[in-house]
BAMAR-700842 format. One line per field, with one value per residue (C-alpha): x, y, z; residue in three letters; residue number from 1. Coordinates in Angstrom, 1 decimal, m for minus. Each point is the difference from the previous one (the first is absolute). Example, Ala and Ser with C-alpha at 12.3 -4.5 7.8 and 13.67 -1.06 7.14 Angstrom:
east	c(12.3:1.4)
north	c(m4.5:3.4)
up	c(7.8:m0.7)
res	c(ala:ser)
n	c(1:2)
//
This chain:
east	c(102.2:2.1:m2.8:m0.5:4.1:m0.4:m3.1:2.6:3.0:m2.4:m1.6:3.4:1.9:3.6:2.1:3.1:3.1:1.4:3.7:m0.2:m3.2:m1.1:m3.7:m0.7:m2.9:0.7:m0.8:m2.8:1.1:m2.2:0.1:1.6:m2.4:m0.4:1.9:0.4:1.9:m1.3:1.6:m2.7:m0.4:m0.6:2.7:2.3:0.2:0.6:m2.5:m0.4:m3.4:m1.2:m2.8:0.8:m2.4:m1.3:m1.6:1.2:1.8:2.2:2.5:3.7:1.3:3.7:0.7:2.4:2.6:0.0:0.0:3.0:2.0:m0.7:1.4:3.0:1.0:m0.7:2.6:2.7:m0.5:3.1:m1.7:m3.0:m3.0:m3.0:m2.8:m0.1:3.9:m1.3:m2.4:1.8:3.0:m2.6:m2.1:m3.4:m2.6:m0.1:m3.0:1.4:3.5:m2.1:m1.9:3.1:1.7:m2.8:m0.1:3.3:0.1:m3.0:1.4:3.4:2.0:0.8:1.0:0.0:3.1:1.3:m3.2:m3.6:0.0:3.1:0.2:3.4:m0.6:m0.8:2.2:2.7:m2.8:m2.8:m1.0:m0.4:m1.9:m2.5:m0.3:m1.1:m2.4:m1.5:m0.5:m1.0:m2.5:m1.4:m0.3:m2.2:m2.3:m1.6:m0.9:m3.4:0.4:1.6:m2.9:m2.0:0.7:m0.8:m3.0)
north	c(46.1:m0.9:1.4:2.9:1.1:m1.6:2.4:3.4:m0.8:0.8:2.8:2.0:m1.2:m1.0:m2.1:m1.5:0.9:m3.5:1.0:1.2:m1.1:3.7:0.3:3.6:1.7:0.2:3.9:0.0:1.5:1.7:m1.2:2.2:1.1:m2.0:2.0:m0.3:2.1:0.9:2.7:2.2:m0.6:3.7:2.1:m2.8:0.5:m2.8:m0.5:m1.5:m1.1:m1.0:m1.3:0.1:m2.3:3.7:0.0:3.0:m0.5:2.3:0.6:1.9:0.7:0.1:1.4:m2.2:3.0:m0.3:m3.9:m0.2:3.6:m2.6:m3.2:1.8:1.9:m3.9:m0.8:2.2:m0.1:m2.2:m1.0:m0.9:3.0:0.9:1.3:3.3:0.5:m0.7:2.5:2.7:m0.6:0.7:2.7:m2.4:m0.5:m2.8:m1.9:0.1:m1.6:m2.4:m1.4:m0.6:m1.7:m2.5:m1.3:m0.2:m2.0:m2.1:m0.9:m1.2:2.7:1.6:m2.5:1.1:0.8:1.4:0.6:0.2:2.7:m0.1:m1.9:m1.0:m0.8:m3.7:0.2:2.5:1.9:1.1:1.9:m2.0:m2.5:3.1:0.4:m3.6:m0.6:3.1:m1.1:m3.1:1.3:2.8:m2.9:m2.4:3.1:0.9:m2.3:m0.2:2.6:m1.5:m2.2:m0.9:m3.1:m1.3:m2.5)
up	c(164.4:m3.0:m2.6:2.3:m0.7:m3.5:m0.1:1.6:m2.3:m3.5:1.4:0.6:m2.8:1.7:m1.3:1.0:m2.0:m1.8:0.6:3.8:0.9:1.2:0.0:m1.6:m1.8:m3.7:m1.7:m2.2:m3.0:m2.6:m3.1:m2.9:m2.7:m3.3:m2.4:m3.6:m2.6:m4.2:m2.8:m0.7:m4.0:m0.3:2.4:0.3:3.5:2.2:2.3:3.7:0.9:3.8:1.9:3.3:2.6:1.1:m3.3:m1.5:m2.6:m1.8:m2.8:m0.6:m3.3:m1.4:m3.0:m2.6:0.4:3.5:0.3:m2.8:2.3:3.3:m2.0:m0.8:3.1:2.1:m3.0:0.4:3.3:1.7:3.7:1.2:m0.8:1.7:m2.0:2.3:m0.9:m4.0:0.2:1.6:m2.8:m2.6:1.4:m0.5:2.0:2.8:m1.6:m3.3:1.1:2.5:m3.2:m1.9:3.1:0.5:m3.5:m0.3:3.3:m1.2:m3.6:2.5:m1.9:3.6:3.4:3.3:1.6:3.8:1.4:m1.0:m2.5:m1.3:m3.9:m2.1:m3.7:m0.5:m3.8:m1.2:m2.1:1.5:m2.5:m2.4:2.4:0.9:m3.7:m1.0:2.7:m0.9:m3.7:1.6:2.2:m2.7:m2.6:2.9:0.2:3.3:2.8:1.4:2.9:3.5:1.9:m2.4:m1.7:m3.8:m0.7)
res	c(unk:unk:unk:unk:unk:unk:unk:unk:unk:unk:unk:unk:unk:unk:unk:unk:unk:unk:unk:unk:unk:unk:unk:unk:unk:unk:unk:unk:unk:unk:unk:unk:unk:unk:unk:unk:unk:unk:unk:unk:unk:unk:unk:unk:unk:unk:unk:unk:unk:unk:unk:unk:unk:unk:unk:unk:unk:unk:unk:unk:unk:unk:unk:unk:unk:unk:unk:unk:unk:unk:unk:unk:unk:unk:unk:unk:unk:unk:unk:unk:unk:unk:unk:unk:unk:unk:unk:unk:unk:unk:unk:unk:unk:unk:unk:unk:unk:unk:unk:unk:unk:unk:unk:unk:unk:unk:unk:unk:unk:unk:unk:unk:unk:unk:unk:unk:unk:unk:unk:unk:unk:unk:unk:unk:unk:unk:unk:unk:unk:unk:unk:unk:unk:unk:unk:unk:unk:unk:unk:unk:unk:unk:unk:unk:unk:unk:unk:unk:unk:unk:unk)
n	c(1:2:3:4:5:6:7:8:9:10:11:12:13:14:15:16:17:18:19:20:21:22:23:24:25:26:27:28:29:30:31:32:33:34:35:36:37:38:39:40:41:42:43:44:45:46:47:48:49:50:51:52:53:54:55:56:57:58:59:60:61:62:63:64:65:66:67:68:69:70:71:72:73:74:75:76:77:78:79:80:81:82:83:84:85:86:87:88:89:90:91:92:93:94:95:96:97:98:99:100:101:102:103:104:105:106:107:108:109:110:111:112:113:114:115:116:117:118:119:120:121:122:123:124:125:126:127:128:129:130:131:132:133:134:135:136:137:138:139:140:141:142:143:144:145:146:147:148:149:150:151)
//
C-alpha cells in the first residue's frame, strides 16, 4: 500500500511546504531564453541575442546614441526608473530602451528595487559604468549566438 501512495505522490508532484508543512503543487515555470549581448564592430550598436526553448530565436538592436541617452537619463534620474518611464522621457522605441536596460542589469550596473521592474543605480555614475562595459564588451567581440555552446 505504501509503494502504491509512494507511487501517487510522484505522479502529481505535491510537496509539503518545509516551514508549515502545507502539501501544495509547485508552478512549473518556463525557463527564460539563453540570452547573450555583442557590439556590432561595424554600426556599434549594441546588440541582444535570444534563443528562446520555442526555437526561434531573434535579435534587437540599440544604437550607441541611444544606449549612452538611456545611461544618462537612469543617471540623472533621482528614484527608482522603469525602462517604459526611460523610453517615454526620450521619445525611443520600447525595444531599444529594453536592450539597454538588460545589459545594464546583466553587467550589475542597475539593481532591482520596489517591485520587479523597478532598478536604482548600483554606483553614483551610471554612465560611466554603461560606458566601460560597453568598451569591454566591443573589445571581447561577439559571443557565439545564445544556445549554442563553444567546442
Amino acid at each position: 500500500m505504501d509503494e502504491a501512495n509512494d507511487a501517487k505522490k510522484e505522479a502529481s508532484q505535491i510537496v509539503a511546504c518545509p516551514f508549515c508543512g502545507r502539501r501544495y503543487m509547485p508552478v512549473l515555470r518556463t525557463p527564460l531564453p539563453a540570452v547573450s549581448f555583442h557590439v556590432d564592430p561595424d554600426t556599434g550598436d549594441l546588440v541582444k541575442r535570444g534563443a528562446p526553448r520555442s526555437g526561434n530565436a531573434y535579435e534587437h538592436r540599440c544604437p550607441r546614441a541611444d544606449f549612452e541617452a538611456v545611461a544618462h537619463a537612469v543617471n540623472e534620474s533621482d528614484r527608482p526608473v522603469v525602462y517604459m518611464d526611460i523610453a517615454a522621457l526620450l521619445g525611443l522605441p520600447h525595444t531599444r530602451v529594453a536592450v539597454a536596460f538588460a545589459f545594464l542589469v546583466e553587467r550589475g550596473c542597475l539593481t532591482p528595487a520596489h517591485g520587479r521592474k523597478r532598478r536604482r543605480p548600483d554606483d553614483a555614475d551610471v554612465y560611466l559604468d554603461a560606458l566601460i562595459e560597453y568598451h569591454a564588451l566591443l573589445e571581447k567581440g561577439p559571443e557565439p549566438p545564445a544556445g549554442e555552446q563553444e567546442a
